[in-house]
C-alpha positions as CSV (number, residue, x, y, z in Angstrom):
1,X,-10.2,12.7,26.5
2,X,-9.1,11.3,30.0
3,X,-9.0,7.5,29.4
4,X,-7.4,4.6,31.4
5,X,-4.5,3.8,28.6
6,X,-3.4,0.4,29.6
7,X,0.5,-0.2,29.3
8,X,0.9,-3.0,27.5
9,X,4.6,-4.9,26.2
10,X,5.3,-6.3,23.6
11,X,7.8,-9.9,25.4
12,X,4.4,-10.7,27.8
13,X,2.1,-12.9,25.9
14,X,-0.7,-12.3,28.0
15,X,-0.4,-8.8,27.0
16,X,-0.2,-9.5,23.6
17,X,-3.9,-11.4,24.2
18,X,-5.1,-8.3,26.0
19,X,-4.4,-6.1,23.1
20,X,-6.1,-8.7,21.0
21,X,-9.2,-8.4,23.4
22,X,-9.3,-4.6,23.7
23,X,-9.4,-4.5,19.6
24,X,-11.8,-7.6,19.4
25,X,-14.8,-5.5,21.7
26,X,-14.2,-1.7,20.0
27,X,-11.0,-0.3,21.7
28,X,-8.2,1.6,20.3
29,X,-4.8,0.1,20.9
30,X,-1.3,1.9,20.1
31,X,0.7,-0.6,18.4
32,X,4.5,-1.5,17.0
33,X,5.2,-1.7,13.1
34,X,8.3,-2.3,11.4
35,X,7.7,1.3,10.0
36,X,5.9,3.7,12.5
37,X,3.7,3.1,15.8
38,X,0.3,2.3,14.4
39,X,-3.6,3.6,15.9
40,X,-5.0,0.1,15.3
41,X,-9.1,-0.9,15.4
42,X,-11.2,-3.0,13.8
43,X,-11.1,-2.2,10.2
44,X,-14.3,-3.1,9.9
45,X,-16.6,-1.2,12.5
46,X,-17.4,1.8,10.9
47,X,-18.0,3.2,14.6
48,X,-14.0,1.9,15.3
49,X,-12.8,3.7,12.2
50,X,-14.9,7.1,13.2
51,X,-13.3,7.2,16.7
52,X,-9.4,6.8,15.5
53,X,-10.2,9.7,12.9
54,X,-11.4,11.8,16.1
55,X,-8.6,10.5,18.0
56,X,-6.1,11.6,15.8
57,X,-8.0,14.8,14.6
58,X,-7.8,12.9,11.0
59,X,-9.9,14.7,8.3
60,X,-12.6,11.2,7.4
61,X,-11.9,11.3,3.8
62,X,-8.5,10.1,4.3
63,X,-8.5,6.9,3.9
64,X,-6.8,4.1,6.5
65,X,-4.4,1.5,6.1
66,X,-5.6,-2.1,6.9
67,X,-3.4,-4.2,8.2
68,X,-3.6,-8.4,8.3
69,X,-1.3,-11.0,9.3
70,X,-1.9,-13.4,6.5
71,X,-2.4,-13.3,2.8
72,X,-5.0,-15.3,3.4
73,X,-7.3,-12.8,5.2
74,X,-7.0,-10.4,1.8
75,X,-9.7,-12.2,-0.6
76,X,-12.0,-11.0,1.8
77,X,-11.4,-7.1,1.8
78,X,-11.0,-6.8,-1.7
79,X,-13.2,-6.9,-5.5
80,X,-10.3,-9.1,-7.0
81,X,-6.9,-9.6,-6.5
82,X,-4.8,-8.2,-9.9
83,X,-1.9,-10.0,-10.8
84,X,0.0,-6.9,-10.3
85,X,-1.1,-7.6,-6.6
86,X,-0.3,-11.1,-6.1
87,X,3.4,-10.6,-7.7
88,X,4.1,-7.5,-5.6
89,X,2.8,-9.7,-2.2
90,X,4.6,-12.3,-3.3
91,X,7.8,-10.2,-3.7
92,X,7.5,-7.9,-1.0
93,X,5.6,-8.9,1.8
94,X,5.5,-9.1,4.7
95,X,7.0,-5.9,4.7
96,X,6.6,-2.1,4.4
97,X,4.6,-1.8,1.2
98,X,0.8,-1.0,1.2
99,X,-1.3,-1.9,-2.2
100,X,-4.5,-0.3,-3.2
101,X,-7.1,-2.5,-4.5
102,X,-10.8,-2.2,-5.1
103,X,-12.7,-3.3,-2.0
104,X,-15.2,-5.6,-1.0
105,X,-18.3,-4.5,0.7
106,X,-17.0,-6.1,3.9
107,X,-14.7,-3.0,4.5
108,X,-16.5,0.0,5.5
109,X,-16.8,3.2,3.6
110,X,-15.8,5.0,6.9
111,X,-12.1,2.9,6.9
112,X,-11.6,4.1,3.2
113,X,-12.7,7.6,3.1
114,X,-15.3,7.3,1.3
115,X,-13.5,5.7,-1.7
116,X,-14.3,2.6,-3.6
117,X,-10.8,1.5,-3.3
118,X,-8.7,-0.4,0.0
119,X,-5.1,0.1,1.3
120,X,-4.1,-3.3,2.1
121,X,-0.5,-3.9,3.8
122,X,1.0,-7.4,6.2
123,X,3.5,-5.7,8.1
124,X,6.7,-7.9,8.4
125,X,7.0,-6.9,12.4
126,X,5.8,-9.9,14.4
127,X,4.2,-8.3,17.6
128,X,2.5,-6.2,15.0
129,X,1.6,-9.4,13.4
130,X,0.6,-11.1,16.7
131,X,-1.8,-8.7,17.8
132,X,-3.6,-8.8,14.8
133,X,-3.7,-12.9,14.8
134,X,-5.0,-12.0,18.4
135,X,-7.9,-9.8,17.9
136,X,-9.0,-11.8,15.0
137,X,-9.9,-9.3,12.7
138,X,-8.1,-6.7,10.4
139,X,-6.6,-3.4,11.9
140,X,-7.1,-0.4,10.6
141,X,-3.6,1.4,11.7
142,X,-2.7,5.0,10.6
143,X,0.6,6.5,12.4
144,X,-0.4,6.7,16.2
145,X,0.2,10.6,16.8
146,X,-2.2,13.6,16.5
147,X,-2.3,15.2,13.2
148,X,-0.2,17.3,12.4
149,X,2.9,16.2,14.9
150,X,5.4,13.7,13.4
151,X,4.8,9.6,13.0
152,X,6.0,8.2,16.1
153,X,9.0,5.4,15.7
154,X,9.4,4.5,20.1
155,X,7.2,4.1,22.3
156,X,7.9,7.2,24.5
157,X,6.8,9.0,21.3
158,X,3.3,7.1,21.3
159,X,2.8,8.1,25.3
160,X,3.4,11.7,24.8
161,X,0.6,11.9,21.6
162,X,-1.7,8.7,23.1
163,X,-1.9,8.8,26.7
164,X,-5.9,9.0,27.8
165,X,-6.8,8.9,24.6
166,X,-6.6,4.8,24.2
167,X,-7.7,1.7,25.4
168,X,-3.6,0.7,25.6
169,X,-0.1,1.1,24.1
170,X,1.9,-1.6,23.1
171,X,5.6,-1.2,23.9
172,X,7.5,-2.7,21.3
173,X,10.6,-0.5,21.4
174,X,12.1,1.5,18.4
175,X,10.9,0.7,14.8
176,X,13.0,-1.0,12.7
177,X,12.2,1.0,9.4
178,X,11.3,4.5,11.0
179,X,9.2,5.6,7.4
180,X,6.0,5.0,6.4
181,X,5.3,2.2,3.9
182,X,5.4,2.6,0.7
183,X,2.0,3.4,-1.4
184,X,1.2,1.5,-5.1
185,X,-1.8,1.6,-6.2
186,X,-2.7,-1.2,-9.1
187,X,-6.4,-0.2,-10.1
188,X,-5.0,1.4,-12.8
189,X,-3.5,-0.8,-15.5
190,X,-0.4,0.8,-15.4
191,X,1.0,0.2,-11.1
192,X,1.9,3.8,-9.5
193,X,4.1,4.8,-6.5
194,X,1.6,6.9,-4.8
195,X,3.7,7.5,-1.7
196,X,7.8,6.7,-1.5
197,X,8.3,5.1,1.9
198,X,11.2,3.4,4.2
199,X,12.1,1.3,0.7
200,X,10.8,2.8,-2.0
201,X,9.3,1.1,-5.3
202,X,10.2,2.2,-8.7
203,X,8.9,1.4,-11.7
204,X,10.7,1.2,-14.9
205,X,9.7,0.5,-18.3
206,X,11.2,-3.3,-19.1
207,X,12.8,-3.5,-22.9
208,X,9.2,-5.2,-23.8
209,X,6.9,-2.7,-22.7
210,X,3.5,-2.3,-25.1
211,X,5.9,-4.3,-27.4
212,X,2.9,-4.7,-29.8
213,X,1.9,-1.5,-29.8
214,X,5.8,-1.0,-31.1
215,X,5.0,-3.2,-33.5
216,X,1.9,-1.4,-35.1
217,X,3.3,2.0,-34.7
218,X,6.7,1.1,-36.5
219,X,8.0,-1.0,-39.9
220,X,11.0,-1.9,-37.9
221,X,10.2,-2.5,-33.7
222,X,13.1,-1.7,-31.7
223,X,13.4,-2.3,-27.8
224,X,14.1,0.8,-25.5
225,X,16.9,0.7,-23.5
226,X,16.2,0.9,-19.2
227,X,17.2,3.9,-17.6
228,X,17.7,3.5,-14.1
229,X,17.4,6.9,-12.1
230,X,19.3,7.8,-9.1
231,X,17.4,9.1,-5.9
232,X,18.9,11.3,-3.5
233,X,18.7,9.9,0.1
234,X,18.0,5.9,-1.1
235,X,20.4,3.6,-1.8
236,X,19.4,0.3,-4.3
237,X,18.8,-3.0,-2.5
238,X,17.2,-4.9,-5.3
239,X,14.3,-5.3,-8.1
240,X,11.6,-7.7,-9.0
241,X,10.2,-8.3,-12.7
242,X,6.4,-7.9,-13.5
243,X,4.6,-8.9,-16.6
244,X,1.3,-9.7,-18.0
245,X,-0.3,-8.6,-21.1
246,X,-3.7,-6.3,-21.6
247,X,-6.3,-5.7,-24.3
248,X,-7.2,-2.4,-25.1
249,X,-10.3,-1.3,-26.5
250,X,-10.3,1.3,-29.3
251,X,-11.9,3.6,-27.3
252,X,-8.6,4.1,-25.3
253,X,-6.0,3.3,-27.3
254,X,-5.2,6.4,-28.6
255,X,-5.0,7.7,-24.3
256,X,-3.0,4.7,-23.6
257,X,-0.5,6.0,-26.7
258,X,-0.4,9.1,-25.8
259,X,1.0,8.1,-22.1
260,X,4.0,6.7,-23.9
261,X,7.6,8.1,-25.1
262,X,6.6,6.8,-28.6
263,X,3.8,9.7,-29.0
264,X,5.9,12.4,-30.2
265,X,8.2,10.3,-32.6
266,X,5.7,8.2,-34.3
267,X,5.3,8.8,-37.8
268,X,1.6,9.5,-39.4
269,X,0.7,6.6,-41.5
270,X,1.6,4.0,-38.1
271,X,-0.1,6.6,-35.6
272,X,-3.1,6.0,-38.8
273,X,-2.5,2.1,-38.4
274,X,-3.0,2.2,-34.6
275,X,-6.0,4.4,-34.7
276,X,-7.8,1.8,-37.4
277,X,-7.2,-1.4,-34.6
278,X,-10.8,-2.6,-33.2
279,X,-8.6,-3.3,-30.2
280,X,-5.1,-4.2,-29.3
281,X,-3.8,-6.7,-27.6
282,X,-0.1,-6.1,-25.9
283,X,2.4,-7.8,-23.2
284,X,3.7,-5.1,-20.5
285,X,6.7,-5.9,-18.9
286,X,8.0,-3.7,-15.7
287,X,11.0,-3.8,-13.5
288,X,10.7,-2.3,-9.9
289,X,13.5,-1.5,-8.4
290,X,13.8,-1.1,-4.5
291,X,15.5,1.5,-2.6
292,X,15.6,1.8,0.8
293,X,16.2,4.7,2.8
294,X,20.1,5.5,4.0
């Protein structure tokens, strides 16, 4: 590739409005996140999606990160919003944490791999932020450097990977975070860290957890106490509480037991009592506690 790769910076508005323009009619611009330099494009062109996996020599089933500048452009990319979802948004963004929904038709099969699913994140950097307010659509924005080499976190980094292979690179000096975001996917009923980021999200049974199912297996319920765990490298900066309850079907009850630390402790006749339930209905509480990177 031998393209004209406009320079663009981040302090002039009208180049903030070119970038916007360039992504609006199909181009590829380099952009600024609080975590790495981004490949942005429309998120949803297919044809947009296509050319950053050949620009980045991306395997396509690898699914991109969209990025929006308001929680009010997510209804649109996704099936439903979980309450998982709207707690951990309300809690942590903007900011470097990407959740993993199931999508709406509206997103392309090309901008998710090939997966039902979305990765949905509203970075808390506000060039980042303004660009996508400019083009007027959501960005599909993987790390802006060829596979393989590492993320890029200043804009020199971007030129040497991106230069005439882009419509334009924003410069919007050195990233703030330096790591990619953090990955938590909450199709599942249970929320899971897919990928530790910049601040990483950990999730730890709260003293209620499956408190009814407690109940059932045991004459006498008692709560569990929290055991925080130390991670080398990350230093605690906070946590958030979760909660909502479920209702499980027989059918996956005994699976959903099985997953817990009461499986291997639980005496017959309450393991019996559990089995018996038509269905069960049960409160989950989580803490997630946030690390960030030293």
């Amino acid at each position: 590739m031998n393209m004209d790769t406009r320079l663009l910076d981040e302090k002039n508005e009208q180049d903030i409005k070119e970038a916007g323009k360039i992504l609006r009619r199909g181009g590829l611009v380099a952009i600024p996140t609080e975590t790495v330099y981004g490949l942005a494009g429309n998120a949803l062109d297919p044809t947009v999606s296509a050319q950053i996996y050949k620009v980045k020599g991306r395997p396509s089933d690898n699914p991109l990160i969209v990025h929006i500048a308001d929680i009010k452009e997510l209804p649109a990319l996704v099936e439903e919003i979980p309450e998982a979802a709207k707690k951990l948004a309300d809690a942590f963004w903007p900011g470097p944490l990407t959740i993993i929904m199931k999508k709406s038709p509206l997103v392309p099969m090309q901008t998710t791999g090939g997966l039902d699913t979305v990765a949905v994140r509203m970075p808390s950097d506000p060039t980042a932020r303004a660009i996508i307010n400019a083009a007027g659509v959501p960005l599909a924005a993987p790390s802006a450097n060829l596979s393989g080499l590492p993320s890029p976190t200043s804009f020199p980094h971007v030129c040497d990977d991106l230069m005439g292979r882009v419509d334009g690179i924003v410069n919007g000096g050195d990233c703030e975070v330096g790591v990619e975001s953090t990955v938590i996917t909450v199709v599942t009923e249970i929320p899971r860290v897919l990928r530790p980021g910049g601040r990483m999200i950990y999730v730890v049974p709260g003293a209620e957890h499956l408190y009814q199912m407690k109940a059932v297996l045991y004459d006498t319920p008692y709560k569990n106490p929290v055991q925080e765990v130390a991670y080398e490298g990350f230093r605690p900066i906070g946590e958030r509480e979760v909660s909502g309850s479920i209702t499980v079907p027989a059918g996956q009850l005994e699976a959903l037991f099985a997953m817990t630390p009461y499986y291997w402790k639980t005496p017959r006749d309450g393991a019996a009592r559990l089995a018996a339930l038509p269905e069960l209905t049960t409160d989950i509480a989580f803490r997630f506690l946030v690390f960030e990177k030293e």
